[in-house]
C-alpha positions as CSV (number, residue, x, y, z in Angstrom):
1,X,197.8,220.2,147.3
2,X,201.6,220.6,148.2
3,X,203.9,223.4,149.0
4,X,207.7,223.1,147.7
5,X,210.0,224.8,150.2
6,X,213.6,226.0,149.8
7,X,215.9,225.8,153.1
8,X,218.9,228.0,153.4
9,X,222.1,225.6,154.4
10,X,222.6,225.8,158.0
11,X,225.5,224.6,160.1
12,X,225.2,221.7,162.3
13,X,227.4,220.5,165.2
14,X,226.8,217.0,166.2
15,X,227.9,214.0,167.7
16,X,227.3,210.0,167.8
17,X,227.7,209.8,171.3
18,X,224.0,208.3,172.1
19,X,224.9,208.5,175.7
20,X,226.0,211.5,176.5
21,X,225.2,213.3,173.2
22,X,223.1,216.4,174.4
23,X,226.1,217.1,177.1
24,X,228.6,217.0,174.7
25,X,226.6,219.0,172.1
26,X,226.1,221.4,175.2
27,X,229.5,221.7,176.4
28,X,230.6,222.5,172.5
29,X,228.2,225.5,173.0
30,X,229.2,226.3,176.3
31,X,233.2,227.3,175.2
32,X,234.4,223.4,174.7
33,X,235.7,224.8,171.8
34,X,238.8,226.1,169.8
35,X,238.1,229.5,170.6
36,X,236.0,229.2,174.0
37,X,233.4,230.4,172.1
38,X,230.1,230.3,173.8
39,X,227.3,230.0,171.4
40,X,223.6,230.7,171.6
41,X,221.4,227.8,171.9
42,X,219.4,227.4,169.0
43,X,215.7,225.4,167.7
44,X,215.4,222.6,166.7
45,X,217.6,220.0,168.0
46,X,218.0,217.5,164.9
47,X,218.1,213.7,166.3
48,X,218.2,211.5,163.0
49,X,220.3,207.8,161.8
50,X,223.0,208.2,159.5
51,X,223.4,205.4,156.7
52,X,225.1,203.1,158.7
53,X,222.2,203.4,161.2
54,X,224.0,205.0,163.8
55,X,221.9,207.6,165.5
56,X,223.0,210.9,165.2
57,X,222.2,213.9,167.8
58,X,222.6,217.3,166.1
59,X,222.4,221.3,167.6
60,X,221.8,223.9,164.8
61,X,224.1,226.6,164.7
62,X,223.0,230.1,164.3
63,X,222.3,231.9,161.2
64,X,224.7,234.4,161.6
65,X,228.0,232.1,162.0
66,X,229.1,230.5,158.7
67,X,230.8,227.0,158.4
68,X,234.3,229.4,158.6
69,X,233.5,231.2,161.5
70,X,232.0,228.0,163.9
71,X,234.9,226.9,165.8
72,X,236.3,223.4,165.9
73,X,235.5,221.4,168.8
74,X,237.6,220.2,171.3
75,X,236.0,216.8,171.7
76,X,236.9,214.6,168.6
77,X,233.3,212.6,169.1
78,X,232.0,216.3,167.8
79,X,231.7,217.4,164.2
80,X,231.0,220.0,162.4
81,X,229.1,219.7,159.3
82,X,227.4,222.2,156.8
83,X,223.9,220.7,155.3
């Protein structure tokens, strides 16, 4: 037996910065933003490869903020992405 499940889209933030990818990922919620917003931290933290087998770390934004409302980050290595 199987269950079929339907995700809402969510709004990711992430970087490729294997190093330091949880500071930078933290510092984009902490105000190293456009805006200075500070953001909630949010469950789960996505760590996944990309196709070109890069690893990727990601934070989940929250529900509540849409991909036009998540400010742009001040770090170039951070993106934001809508899945």
């Amino acid at each position: 037996m199987y269950e079929i499940r339907d995700y809402n889209t969510m709004v990711f933030v992430e970087t490729a910065e294997s190093q330091d990818a949880f500071n930078k990922l933290f510092g984009y919620i902490s105000g190293e933003n456009e805006s200075e917003m500070k953001i909630p931290m949010t469950a789960p933290v996505y760590s996944y490869w990309n196709e070109s087998a890069v690893e990727i770390m990601a934070f989940v934004m929250p529900a509540a903020l849409t991909i036009d409302e998540v400010p742009q980050p001040d770090d170039i290595t951070v993106d934001v992405k809508l899945t």
